[in-house]
N, C-alpha and C positions, 0 to 999 in steps of 0.2 A: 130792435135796433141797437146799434154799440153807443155808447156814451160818448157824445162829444169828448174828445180833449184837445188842449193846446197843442200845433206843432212841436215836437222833440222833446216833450213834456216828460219823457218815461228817463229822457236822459239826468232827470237829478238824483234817480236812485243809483247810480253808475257809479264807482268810483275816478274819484280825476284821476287817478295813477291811470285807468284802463282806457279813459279817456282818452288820454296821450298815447297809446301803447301804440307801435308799430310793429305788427306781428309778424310773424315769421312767415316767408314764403315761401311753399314745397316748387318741386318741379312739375312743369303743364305734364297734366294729363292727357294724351290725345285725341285730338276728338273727330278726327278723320280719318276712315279705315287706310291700311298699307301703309302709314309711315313707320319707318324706321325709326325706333326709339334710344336714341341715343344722350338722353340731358339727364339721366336720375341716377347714374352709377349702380345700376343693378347688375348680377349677374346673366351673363345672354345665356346662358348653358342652366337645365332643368335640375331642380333639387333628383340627389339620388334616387333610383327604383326604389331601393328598401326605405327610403324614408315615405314616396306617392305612398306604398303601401302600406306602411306602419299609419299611416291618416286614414287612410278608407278604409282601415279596419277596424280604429278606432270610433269610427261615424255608427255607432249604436247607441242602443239606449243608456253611455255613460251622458251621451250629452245633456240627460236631466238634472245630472249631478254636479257640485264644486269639484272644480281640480286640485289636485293638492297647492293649499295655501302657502308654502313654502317654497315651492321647487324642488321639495327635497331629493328624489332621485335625481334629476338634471345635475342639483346640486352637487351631487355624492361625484359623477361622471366627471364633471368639469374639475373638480379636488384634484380628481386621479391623473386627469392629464395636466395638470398646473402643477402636478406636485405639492398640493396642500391639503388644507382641511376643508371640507363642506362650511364652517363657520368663517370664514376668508370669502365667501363668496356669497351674493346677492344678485336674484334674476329679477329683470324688468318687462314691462310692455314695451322691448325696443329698448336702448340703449339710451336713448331721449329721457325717458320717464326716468331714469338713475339721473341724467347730471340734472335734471329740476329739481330732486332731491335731495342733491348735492347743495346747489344753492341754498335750499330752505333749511340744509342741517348746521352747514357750518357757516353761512355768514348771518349778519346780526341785519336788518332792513333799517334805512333811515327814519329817525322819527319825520311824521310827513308835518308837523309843524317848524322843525329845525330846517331853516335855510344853509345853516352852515353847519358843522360837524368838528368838532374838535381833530384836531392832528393826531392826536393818539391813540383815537377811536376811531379814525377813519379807515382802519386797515381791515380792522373787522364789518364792515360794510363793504367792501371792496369787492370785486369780481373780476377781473382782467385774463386776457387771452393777447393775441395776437392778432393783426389783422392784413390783408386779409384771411378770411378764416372760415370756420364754421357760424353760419349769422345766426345760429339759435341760441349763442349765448348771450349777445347783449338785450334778447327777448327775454331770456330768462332772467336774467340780471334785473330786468324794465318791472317785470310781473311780480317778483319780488321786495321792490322798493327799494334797492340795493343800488352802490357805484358803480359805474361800469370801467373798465380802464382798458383802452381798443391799444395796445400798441405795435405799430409801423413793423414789417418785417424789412427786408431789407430788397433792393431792388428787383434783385433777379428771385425774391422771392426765400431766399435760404433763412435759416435763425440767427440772430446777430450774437455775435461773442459776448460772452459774460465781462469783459474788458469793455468795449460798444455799452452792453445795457447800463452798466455800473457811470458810466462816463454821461449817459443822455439824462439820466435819473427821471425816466418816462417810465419803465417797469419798477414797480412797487415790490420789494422784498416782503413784507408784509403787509399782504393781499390778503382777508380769508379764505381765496379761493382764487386759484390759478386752471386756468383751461389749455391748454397744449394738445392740436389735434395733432400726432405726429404716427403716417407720414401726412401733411395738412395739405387740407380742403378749401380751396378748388384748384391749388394749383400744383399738387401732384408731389412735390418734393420731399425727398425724406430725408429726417432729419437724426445725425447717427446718437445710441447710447448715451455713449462720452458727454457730448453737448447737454443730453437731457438731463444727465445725471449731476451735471455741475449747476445749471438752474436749480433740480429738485433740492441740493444739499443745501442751495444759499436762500430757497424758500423758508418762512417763520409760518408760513398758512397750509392749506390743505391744495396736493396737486392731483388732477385728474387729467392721466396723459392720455388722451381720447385717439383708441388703435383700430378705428372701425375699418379700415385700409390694411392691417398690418402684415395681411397673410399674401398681397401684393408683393411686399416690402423685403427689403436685400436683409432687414435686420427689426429684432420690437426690443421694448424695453420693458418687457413684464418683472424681470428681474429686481427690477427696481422697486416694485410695490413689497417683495417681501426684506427688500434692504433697509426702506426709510420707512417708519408708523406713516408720517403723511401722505404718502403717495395713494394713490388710486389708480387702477389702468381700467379703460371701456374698452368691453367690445362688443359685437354684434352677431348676430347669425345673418344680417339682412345681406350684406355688400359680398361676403365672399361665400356664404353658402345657401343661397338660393332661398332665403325665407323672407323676403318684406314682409308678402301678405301675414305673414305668420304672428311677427313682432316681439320678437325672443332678443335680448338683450342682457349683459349680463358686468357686473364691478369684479373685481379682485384685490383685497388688502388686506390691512391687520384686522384681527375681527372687532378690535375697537371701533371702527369707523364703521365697517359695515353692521355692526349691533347698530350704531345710530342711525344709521341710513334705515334699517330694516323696522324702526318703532316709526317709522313715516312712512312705510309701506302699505298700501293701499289693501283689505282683505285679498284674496286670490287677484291678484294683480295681473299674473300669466295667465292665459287661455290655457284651457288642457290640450287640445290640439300643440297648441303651439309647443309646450314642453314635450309634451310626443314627439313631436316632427324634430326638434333640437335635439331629441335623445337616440333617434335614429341616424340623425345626421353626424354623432360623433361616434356612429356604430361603424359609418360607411368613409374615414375619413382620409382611403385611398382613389376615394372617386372622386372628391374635394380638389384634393391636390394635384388631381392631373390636370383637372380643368383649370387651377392657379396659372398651370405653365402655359396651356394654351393660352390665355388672357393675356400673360404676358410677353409670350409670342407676337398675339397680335398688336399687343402696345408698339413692340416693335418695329415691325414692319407699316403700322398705320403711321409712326411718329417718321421715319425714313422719304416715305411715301408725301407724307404734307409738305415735307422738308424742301422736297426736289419742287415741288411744284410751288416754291416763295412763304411760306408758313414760317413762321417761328414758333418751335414744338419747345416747349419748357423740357425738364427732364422731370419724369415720373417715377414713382414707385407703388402706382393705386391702378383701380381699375379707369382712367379716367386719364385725359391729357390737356393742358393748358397752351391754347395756339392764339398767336395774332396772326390772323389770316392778311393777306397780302389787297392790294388796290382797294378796296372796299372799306368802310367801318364795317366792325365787327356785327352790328344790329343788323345793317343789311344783306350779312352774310348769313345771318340767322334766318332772314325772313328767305332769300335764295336759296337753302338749303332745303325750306320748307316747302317751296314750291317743287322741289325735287323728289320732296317725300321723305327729308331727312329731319329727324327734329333733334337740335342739341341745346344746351343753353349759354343762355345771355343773361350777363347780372347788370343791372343798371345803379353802378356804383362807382363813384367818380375811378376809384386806383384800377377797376375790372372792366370798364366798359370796352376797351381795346382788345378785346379776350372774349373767345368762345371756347367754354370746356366739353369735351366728346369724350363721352361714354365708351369703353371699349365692349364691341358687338361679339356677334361673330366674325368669322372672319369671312363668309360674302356679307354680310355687313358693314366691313371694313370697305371690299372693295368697294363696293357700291358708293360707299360716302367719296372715297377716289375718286372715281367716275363721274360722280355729282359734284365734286370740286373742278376738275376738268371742264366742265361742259359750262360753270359758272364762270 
């Protein structure tokens, strides 16, 4: 027999920080064959031939062995097309496991007995992004014991003038850590150089311009990590080159920062598959880029297509579109979709509830969501 114990009894070994935690929410996974999956901004289009192949050939007896603990080859790959050194750059499990990283290298955690925090130290506990945004940073900011600082973007969603933030004195010039998804998550918009680059210069903290979008995008701002020490730019293998399952992610900067990021890296951190599969993928990255265009194709013509039919489509530069659907709240658009066999998502947060953001499919995927708009 198991030991009596009290109701919730196990809850005193728990931290209250984690107690309090509100964790981070992926997007549903389906659980009804034939829908159309349209809510997780994946690529609809298959990772390259040579990369399926470069995997199942790898599926032999290395898989009893560690992969190389560093990335080094990936490493070497990614220099050569960035135009740097192998030591500027650090691969992750997913582009995720870098900015929680990021938190733990560069900002300081509140002591959890101090209520309040001196003004002058309060910067280096600081975490701040924009909102709305990518919601796994004020998780990450929560799990750290750090400030969070969520600041407003501007209606129609664009980034407010360094005039705007200077005048609201809601964004903190020194922040230990600034988050900028750009082009930003979930509402598609991108946001040019010039802008980014006048926040990065009047930052005093460390910026991580998060580009998991950016091969959508009319423009990136990589440039920027080898102009300013502080800067960081993320990206991904997930969103524009077909590897979620894989979870290859990867920083770019001065190698001061990523030396420190890389003494918090976890042993073999990357799966060997997955460095495989990301090394083939920058073997093959004229088959990438064709599929970019068709994406954005259909961004197109899905954004036109909503339009006509009472939708207000935001303007995009991701694989992904921000719509207020017409007569309906948005929740019940979400569930009428579903029952059509269309799944997209819905955030239930007060500035997003009015809003369903859609994944760009293929393109009878596209129609079909038409069609299933039509018929709702």
């Amino acid at each position: 027999m198991s030991p009596r114990r009290k109701p919730h009894a196990a809850k005193q070994f728990i931290r209250p920080l984690l107690q309090r935690l509100h964790a981070y929410v992926p997007g549903e996974q389906p659980k009804i064959e034939g829908l159309i999956k349209l809510n997780t901004n994946e690529n609809p289009y298959p990772p390259s031939p040579k990369v399926l192949a470069a995997i199942k050939k790898s599926a032999d007896t290395r898989l009893r062995l560690y992969p190389n603990p560093t990335a080094e080859p990936l490493r070497q790959e990614l220099a050569k097309l960035h135009g740097c050194k192998p030591e500027n750059i650090i691969v992750g499990n997913g582009s995720d496991e870098l900015l929680a990283m990021a938190v733990r290298a560069f900002v300081e955690p509140v002591p959890a007995a101090q209520s309040s925090i001196p003004g002058r130290l309060l910067g280096k506990s600081l975490v701040q992004f924009f909102h709305p945004s990518y919601s796994l940073y004020p998780v990450l900011a929560s799990i750290h014991g750090a400030r969070a600082n969520a600041v407003p973007l501007n209606n129609n969603f664009s980034l407010p003038k360094m005039k705007e933030l200077k005048r609201a004195r809601q964004w903190s010039f020194h922040a230990a850590l600034s988050f900028i998804t750009t082009p930003n998550a979930p509402s598609g918009y991108g946001y040019s150089t010039a802008s980014l680059k006048e926040i990065c210069e009047s930052q005093k903290g460390v910026v991580v311009l998060d580009e998991a979008y950016s091969d959508f995008a009319r423009e990136n701002a990589l440039a920027l990590a080898f102009e300013h020490p502080h800067v960081l730019i993320a990206r991904t293998f997930s969103k524009a080159y077909s590897l979620c399952f894989q979870r290859v992610g990867y920083f770019v900067g001065c190698r001061e920062l990523i030396g420190a990021l890389d003494k918090l890296r976890d042993s073999y951190n990357v799966n060997g598959l997955g460095q495989i599969a990301a090394l083939a993928t920058l073997d093959d990255l004229p088959y990438y880029r064709a599929n970019f265009q068709k994406i954005i194709a259909t961004r197109k013509r899905l954004s036109q297509a909503l339009a006509a039919l009472g939708f207000e489509v935001f303007p995009s530069q991701t694989n992904f579109i921000l719509v207020r659907p017409p007569q309906f709240p948005a929740r019940e658009w979400l569930q009428k979709l579903r029952e059509q066999k269309i799944l997209v998502r819905w955030f239930d947060a007060p500035v997003l509830r009015d809003f369903l953001r859609i994944s760009m499919g293929t393109s009878g995927e596209a129609r079909a969501l038409v069609k299933a708009a039509k018929r709702i």
